[in-house]
C-alpha positions, 0 to 999 in steps of 0.5 A: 423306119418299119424295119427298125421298129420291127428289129428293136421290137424283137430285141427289146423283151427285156428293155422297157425303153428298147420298148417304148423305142420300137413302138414309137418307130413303128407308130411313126412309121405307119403315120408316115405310110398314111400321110404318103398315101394321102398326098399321093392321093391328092395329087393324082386327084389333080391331074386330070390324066388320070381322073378325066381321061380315063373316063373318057376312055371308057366312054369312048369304049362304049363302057360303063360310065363311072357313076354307073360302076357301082350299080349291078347290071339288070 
């Protein structure tokens, strides 16, 4: 859908509705884009191989531990 918008706003220097068209186009595909990342992001956030494992993972490794990922090291 990006595709489209983007080649009927090249093509639409003239055409107010060419215009309003691609824009729509776009506008509607950067909505989906956002939904798609969210829900996939919902969904990892579900399943726990990949939220809990991982961080049992890098326990068991002697890593950081999520919650301290963020701090600088002293």
């Amino acid at each position: 859908m990006i595709s489209v918008g983007a080649v009927a706003a090249l093509l639409s220097r003239r055409s107010r509705l060419l215009s309003v068209l691609s824009g729509a186009a776009l506008v509607a595909s950067s909505v989906a884009t956002r939904f798609g990342i969210f829900e996939a992001g919902s969904v990892s956030a579900r399943d726990p191989r990949y939220t809990v494992v991982p961080q049992r993972d890098r326990l068991a490794d002697g890593g950081p531990a999520s919650a301290d990922a963020d701090r600088p090291a002293r």
